[in-house]
C-alpha positions as CSV (number, residue, x, y, z in Angstrom):
1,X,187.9,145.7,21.2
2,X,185.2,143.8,23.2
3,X,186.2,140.2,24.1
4,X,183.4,137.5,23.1
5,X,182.0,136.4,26.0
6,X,180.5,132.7,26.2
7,X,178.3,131.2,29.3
8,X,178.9,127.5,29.3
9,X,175.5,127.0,30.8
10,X,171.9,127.6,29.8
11,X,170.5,128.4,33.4
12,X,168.3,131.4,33.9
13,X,170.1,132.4,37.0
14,X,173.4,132.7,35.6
15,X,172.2,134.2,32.8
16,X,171.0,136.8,34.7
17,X,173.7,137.3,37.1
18,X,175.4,138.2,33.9
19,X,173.3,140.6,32.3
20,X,173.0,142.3,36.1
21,X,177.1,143.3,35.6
22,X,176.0,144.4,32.0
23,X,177.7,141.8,30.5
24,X,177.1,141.1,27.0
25,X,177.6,137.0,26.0
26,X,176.4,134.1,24.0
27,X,175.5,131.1,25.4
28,X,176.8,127.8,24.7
29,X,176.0,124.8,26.7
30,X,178.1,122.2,28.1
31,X,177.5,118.7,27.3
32,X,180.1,117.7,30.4
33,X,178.8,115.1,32.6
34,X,179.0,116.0,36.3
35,X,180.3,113.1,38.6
36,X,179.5,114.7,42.1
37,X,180.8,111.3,43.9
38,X,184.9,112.3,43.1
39,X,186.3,112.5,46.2
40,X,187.9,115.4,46.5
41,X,187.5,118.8,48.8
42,X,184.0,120.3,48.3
43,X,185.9,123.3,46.9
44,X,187.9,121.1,44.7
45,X,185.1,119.3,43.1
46,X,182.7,122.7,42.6
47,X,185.8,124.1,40.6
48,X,186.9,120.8,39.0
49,X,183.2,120.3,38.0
50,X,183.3,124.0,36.7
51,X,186.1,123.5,34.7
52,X,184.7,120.4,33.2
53,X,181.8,122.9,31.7
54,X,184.0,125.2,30.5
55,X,186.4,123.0,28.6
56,X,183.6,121.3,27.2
57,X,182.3,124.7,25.6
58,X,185.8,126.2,24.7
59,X,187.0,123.5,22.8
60,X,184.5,124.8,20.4
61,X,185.6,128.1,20.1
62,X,189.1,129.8,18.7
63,X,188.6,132.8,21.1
64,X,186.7,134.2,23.3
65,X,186.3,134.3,27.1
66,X,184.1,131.1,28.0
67,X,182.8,131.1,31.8
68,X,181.9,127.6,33.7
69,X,180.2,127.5,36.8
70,X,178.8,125.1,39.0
71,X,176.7,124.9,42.5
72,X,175.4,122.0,45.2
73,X,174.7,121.8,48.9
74,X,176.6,119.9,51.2
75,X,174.7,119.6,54.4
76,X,175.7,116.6,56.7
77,X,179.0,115.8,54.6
78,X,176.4,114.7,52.2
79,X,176.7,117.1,48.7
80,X,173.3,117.6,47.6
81,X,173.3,118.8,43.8
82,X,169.8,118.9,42.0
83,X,166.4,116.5,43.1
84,X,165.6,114.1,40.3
85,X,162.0,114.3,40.3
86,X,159.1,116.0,43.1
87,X,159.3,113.0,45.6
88,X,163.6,113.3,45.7
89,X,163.1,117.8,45.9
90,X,160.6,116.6,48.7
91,X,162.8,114.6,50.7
92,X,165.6,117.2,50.0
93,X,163.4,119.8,51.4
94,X,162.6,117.9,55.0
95,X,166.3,117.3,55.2
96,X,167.6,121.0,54.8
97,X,164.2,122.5,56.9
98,X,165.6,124.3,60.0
99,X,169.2,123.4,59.2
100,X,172.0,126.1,58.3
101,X,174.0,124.4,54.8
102,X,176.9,125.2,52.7
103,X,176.7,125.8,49.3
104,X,179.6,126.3,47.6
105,X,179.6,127.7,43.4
106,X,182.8,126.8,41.8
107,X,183.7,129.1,38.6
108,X,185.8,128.5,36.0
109,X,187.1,130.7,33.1
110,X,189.0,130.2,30.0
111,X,190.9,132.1,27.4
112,X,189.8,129.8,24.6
113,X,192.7,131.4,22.7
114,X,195.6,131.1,25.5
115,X,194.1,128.3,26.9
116,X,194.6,130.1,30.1
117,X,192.1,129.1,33.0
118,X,191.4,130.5,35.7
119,X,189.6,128.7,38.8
120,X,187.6,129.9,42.2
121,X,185.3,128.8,44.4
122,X,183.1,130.5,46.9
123,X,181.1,129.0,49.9
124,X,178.4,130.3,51.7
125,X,175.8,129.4,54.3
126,X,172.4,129.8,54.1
127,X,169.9,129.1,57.0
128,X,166.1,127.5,56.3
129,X,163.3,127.9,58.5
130,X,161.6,125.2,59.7
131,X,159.0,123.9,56.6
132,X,155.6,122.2,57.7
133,X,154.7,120.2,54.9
134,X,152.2,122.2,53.4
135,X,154.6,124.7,52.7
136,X,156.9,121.7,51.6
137,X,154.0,120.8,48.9
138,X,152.9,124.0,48.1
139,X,156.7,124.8,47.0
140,X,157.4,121.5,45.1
141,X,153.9,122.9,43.3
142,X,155.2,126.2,42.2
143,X,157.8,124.1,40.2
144,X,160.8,126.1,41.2
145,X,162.3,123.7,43.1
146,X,163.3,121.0,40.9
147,X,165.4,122.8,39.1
148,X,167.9,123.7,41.9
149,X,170.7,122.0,43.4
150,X,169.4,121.5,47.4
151,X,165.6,121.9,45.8
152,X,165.2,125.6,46.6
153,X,166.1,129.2,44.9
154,X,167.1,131.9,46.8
155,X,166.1,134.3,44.0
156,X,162.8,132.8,43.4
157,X,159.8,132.1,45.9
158,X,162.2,130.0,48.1
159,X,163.6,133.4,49.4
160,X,160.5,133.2,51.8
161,X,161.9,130.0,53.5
162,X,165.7,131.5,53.8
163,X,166.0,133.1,57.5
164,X,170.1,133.7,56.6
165,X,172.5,134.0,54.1
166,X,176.3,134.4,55.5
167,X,178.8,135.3,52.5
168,X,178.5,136.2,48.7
169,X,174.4,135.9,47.8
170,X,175.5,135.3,43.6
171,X,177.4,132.2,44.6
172,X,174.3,131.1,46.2
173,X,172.4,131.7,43.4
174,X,174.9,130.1,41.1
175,X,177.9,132.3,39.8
176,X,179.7,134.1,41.9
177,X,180.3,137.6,40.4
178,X,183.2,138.7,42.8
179,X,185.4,135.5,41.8
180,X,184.1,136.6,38.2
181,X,185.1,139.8,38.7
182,X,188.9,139.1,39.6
183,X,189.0,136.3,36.7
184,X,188.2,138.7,34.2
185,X,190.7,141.4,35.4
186,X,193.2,139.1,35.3
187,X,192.5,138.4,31.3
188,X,192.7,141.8,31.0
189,X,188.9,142.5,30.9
190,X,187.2,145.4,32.2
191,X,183.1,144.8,32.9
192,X,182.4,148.2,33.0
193,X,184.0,148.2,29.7
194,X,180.5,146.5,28.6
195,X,178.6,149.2,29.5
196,X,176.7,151.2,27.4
Protein backbone atom coordinates (compact mmCIF):
# COMPACT_ATOMS: atom_id res chain seq x y z
CA UNK A 1 0.00 0.00 0.00
CA UNK A 2 0.76 3.57 -1.07
CA UNK A 3 1.96 5.81 1.72
CA UNK A 4 -0.09 9.26 2.01
CA UNK A 5 1.97 11.77 0.99
CA UNK A 6 1.56 15.45 2.43
CA UNK A 7 3.46 18.83 1.00
CA UNK A 8 3.74 21.12 4.00
CA UNK A 9 3.65 24.07 1.60
CA UNK A 10 1.27 25.56 -0.96
CA UNK A 11 3.99 26.83 -3.50
CA UNK A 12 3.54 26.22 -7.12
CA UNK A 13 7.14 25.16 -7.57
CA UNK A 14 7.21 22.53 -5.18
CA UNK A 15 4.23 21.36 -6.12
CA UNK A 16 5.43 20.76 -9.31
CA UNK A 17 8.77 19.38 -8.55
CA UNK A 18 6.53 16.78 -7.09
CA UNK A 19 4.20 15.88 -9.62
CA UNK A 20 7.52 15.93 -12.07
CA UNK A 21 8.75 12.47 -9.84
CA UNK A 22 5.03 11.31 -10.29
CA UNK A 23 4.32 11.78 -6.91
CA UNK A 24 0.91 11.71 -5.80
CA UNK A 25 0.13 14.12 -2.38
CA UNK A 26 -2.11 16.37 -0.60
CA UNK A 27 -1.22 19.54 0.33
CA UNK A 28 -1.35 20.97 3.71
CA UNK A 29 0.09 24.18 4.61
CA UNK A 30 2.29 25.20 7.42
CA UNK A 31 1.28 27.91 9.62
CA UNK A 32 5.15 27.90 11.18
CA UNK A 33 6.67 31.24 11.38
CA UNK A 34 10.11 31.50 9.75
CA UNK A 35 12.71 33.41 12.01
CA UNK A 36 15.62 33.77 9.31
CA UNK A 37 17.72 35.93 11.92
CA UNK A 38 18.74 32.38 14.26
CA UNK A 39 22.06 32.25 14.17
CA UNK A 40 23.01 29.20 13.18
CA UNK A 41 25.00 27.64 9.93
CA UNK A 42 23.12 28.54 6.66
CA UNK A 43 22.59 24.78 6.29
CA UNK A 44 21.37 24.54 9.75
CA UNK A 45 18.82 27.15 9.63
CA UNK A 46 17.35 26.06 5.88
CA UNK A 47 16.82 22.47 7.55
CA UNK A 48 15.79 23.74 11.01
CA UNK A 49 13.41 26.15 9.15
CA UNK A 50 12.27 23.03 7.09
CA UNK A 51 11.50 21.13 9.90
CA UNK A 52 9.55 23.87 11.55
CA UNK A 53 7.09 23.42 8.36
CA UNK A 54 6.89 19.99 8.59
CA UNK A 55 6.11 19.56 12.26
CA UNK A 56 3.72 22.19 11.97
CA UNK A 57 1.72 20.05 9.20
CA UNK A 58 2.33 16.50 10.82
CA UNK A 59 1.05 17.26 14.03
CA UNK A 60 -2.16 17.17 12.24
CA UNK A 61 -1.98 13.91 10.79
CA UNK A 62 -1.81 10.17 12.41
CA UNK A 63 0.21 8.93 9.31
CA UNK A 64 1.45 9.75 6.38
CA UNK A 65 4.72 11.00 4.95
CA UNK A 66 4.60 14.90 5.40
CA UNK A 67 7.56 16.83 3.41
CA UNK A 68 8.88 20.49 4.62
CA UNK A 69 11.10 22.43 2.61
CA UNK A 70 12.53 25.65 2.65
CA UNK A 71 14.88 28.10 0.35
CA UNK A 72 16.74 31.85 0.66
CA UNK A 73 19.88 33.47 -0.78
CA UNK A 74 22.73 34.31 1.07
CA UNK A 75 24.84 36.56 -0.87
CA UNK A 76 27.40 38.77 1.13
CA UNK A 77 26.76 36.75 4.51
CA UNK A 78 23.59 38.50 4.26
CA UNK A 79 20.51 35.56 3.85
CA UNK A 80 18.06 36.97 1.58
CA UNK A 81 14.62 35.10 1.84
CA UNK A 82 11.54 36.67 -0.05
CA UNK A 83 11.18 40.83 -0.97
CA UNK A 84 8.21 42.30 0.94
CA UNK A 85 6.80 44.37 -1.60
CA UNK A 86 8.21 45.75 -5.47
CA UNK A 87 10.48 48.50 -4.06
CA UNK A 88 12.32 45.66 -1.45
CA UNK A 89 12.38 42.70 -4.86
CA UNK A 90 13.90 45.91 -6.58
CA UNK A 91 16.59 46.53 -4.34
CA UNK A 92 17.10 42.79 -4.03
CA UNK A 93 17.51 42.58 -7.70
CA UNK A 94 20.46 45.54 -7.98
CA UNK A 95 22.16 43.69 -5.16
CA UNK A 96 22.38 40.04 -6.73
CA UNK A 97 22.92 41.71 -10.62
CA UNK A 98 26.24 40.41 -11.84
CA UNK A 99 27.01 38.55 -8.63
CA UNK A 100 27.32 34.66 -8.28
CA UNK A 101 24.91 33.61 -4.78
CA UNK A 102 24.21 30.59 -2.70
CA UNK A 103 21.06 29.39 -2.21
CA UNK A 104 20.67 26.74 -0.17
CA UNK A 105 16.90 24.49 0.13
CA UNK A 106 16.68 22.78 3.35
CA UNK A 107 14.15 19.61 3.31
CA UNK A 108 12.61 18.01 5.92
CA UNK A 109 10.55 14.83 6.15
CA UNK A 110 8.50 13.09 8.61
CA UNK A 111 6.88 9.78 9.38
CA UNK A 112 3.81 11.39 11.09
CA UNK A 113 3.30 7.83 12.54
CA UNK A 114 7.04 7.10 13.78
CA UNK A 115 7.68 10.42 14.26
CA UNK A 116 10.84 9.75 12.47
CA UNK A 117 12.42 12.81 10.58
CA UNK A 118 14.63 13.00 8.38
CA UNK A 119 16.75 16.27 7.49
CA UNK A 120 18.99 17.56 4.31
CA UNK A 121 20.10 20.46 2.85
CA UNK A 122 21.48 21.29 -0.42
CA UNK A 123 23.43 24.41 -1.69
CA UNK A 124 23.93 25.75 -4.91
CA UNK A 125 25.23 28.69 -6.80
CA UNK A 126 23.66 30.45 -9.24
CA UNK A 127 25.30 33.32 -11.38
CA UNK A 128 23.13 36.66 -12.57
CA UNK A 129 24.01 38.74 -15.45
CA UNK A 130 24.35 42.10 -15.09
CA UNK A 131 20.50 43.88 -14.98
CA UNK A 132 20.08 47.46 -16.36
CA UNK A 133 17.16 48.70 -14.85
CA UNK A 134 14.78 48.42 -17.41
CA UNK A 135 15.11 44.85 -17.25
CA UNK A 136 15.03 45.26 -13.39
CA UNK A 137 11.42 46.99 -13.91
CA UNK A 138 10.20 45.14 -16.62
CA UNK A 139 10.79 41.84 -14.29
CA UNK A 140 9.37 43.34 -10.98
CA UNK A 141 6.27 43.97 -13.79
CA UNK A 142 5.74 40.47 -14.80
CA UNK A 143 5.00 39.84 -11.06
CA UNK A 144 7.15 36.73 -10.70
CA UNK A 145 9.53 38.09 -8.59
CA UNK A 146 7.83 38.85 -5.50
CA UNK A 147 7.10 35.66 -4.75
CA UNK A 148 10.70 34.30 -4.49
CA UNK A 149 13.19 34.22 -1.93
CA UNK A 150 16.33 36.55 -3.68
CA UNK A 151 13.29 38.08 -5.97
CA UNK A 152 13.84 35.93 -9.04
CA UNK A 153 12.70 32.25 -10.35
CA UNK A 154 14.90 30.19 -12.13
CA UNK A 155 11.88 28.25 -13.58
CA UNK A 156 9.99 31.23 -14.62
CA UNK A 157 11.05 34.30 -16.88
CA UNK A 158 14.06 35.00 -14.49
CA UNK A 159 15.85 31.97 -16.20
CA UNK A 160 16.79 34.67 -18.89
CA UNK A 161 18.82 36.67 -16.32
CA UNK A 162 20.66 33.34 -14.87
CA UNK A 163 24.18 32.96 -16.79
CA UNK A 164 25.07 29.73 -14.28
CA UNK A 165 23.77 27.30 -12.09
CA UNK A 166 26.53 25.07 -10.24
CA UNK A 167 24.83 22.01 -8.24
CA UNK A 168 21.28 20.46 -7.94
CA UNK A 169 18.74 22.96 -10.23
CA UNK A 170 15.38 21.53 -7.84
CA UNK A 171 17.02 22.99 -4.77
CA UNK A 172 17.26 26.06 -6.58
CA UNK A 173 13.94 26.02 -7.41
CA UNK A 174 12.82 25.05 -3.94
CA UNK A 175 12.90 21.23 -3.09
CA UNK A 176 15.56 19.34 -3.77
CA UNK A 177 14.40 15.98 -5.27
CA UNK A 178 17.83 14.05 -4.76
CA UNK A 179 17.82 14.77 -0.87
CA UNK A 180 13.98 13.73 -1.37
CA UNK A 181 14.90 10.95 -3.00
CA UNK A 182 17.21 9.32 -0.28
CA UNK A 183 14.57 10.49 2.55
CA UNK A 184 11.96 8.56 1.13
CA UNK A 185 14.17 5.33 0.60
CA UNK A 186 15.08 5.44 3.81
CA UNK A 187 11.12 5.28 5.05
CA UNK A 188 10.96 2.58 2.98
CA UNK A 189 9.27 4.42 -0.08
CA UNK A 190 9.77 3.73 -3.53
CA UNK A 191 8.73 6.88 -6.02
CA UNK A 192 8.60 4.87 -8.87
CA UNK A 193 6.24 2.92 -6.82
CA UNK A 194 3.82 6.07 -7.71
CA UNK A 195 3.86 5.53 -11.13
CA UNK A 196 1.15 4.59 -13.08
Amino acid sequence: MKQKIILASTSPRRKELLRQIGLDFDVMPSDFEEDMSQKLSHKDLAKTLALGKARAAAGKFKNGIVIGADTFVVYGGKRIGKPKDKNDARKMLRTLSGKTMKIYSGLAVIDAESKKELLDCEAAEVKMSKLSNKEIDDYIKTGEPLDKAGAFAVQGIGDVFIEKISGCYSSVVGLPLRSLYKSLNKLGINIFDFEN
